[in-house]
N, C-alpha and C positions, 0 to 999 in steps of 0.2 A: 953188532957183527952179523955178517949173514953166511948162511949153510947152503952149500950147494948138494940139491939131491939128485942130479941128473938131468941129462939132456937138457942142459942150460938153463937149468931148472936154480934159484937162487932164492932163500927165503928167510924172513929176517929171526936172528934165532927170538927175539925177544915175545914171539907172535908162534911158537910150540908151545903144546899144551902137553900133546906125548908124543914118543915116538915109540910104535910096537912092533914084537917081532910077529908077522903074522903067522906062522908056523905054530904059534904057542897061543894065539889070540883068536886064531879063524872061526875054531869051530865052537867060540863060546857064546850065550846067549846077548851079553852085553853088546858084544862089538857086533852081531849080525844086526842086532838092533840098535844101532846107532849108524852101521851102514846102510842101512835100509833110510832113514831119517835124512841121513847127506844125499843119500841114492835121488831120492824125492825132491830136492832142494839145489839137483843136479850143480853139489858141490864136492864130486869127487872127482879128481885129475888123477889120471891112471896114465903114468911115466915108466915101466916094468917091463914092455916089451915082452912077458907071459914069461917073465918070470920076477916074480911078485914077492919081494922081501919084507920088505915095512911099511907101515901105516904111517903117517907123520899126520896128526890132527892139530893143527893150526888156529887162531881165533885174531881176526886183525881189524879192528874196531869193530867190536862185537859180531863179526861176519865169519862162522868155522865155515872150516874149510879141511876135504883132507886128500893128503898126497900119498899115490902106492910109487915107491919105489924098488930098485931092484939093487941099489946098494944099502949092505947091512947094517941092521941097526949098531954093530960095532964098529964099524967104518964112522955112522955118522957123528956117531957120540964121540970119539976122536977128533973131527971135523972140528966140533962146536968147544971143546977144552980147551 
């Protein structure tokens, strides 16, 4: 099955690893440092339009990857059920 996170944006659910709300995850040590790591690896797709709900961190044959989007992470987890 696949999850759409925006702007035509479509991803297969079996290739989420997580989905986080960034409100609750931004300002922690883990995720600054693991964005930083994607940052560098220029494997972060920023879909949010500046305003930036969740993190969706991805893995699709061994390749993370992560997506900001700007639909919540209770919308998507609905989506994917």
């Amino acid at each position: 099955m696949y999850l759409h996170i925006g702007k035509d944006i479509v991803i297969n659910d079996k290739d989420i690893i997580s989905i986080l709300n960034l409100n609750y995850v931004k300002n922690t040590k883990t995720y600054k440092k693991m964005y930083k790591n994607l940052e560098e690896k220029k494997a972060i797709i920023n879909i949010a339009d500046n305003k930036e709900k969740t993190f969706i961190l991805t893995k699709e044959k061994s390749v993370e990857k992560a997506y900001i989007s700007n639909i919540s992470v209770n919308t998507l987890i609905k989506r994917v059920i």
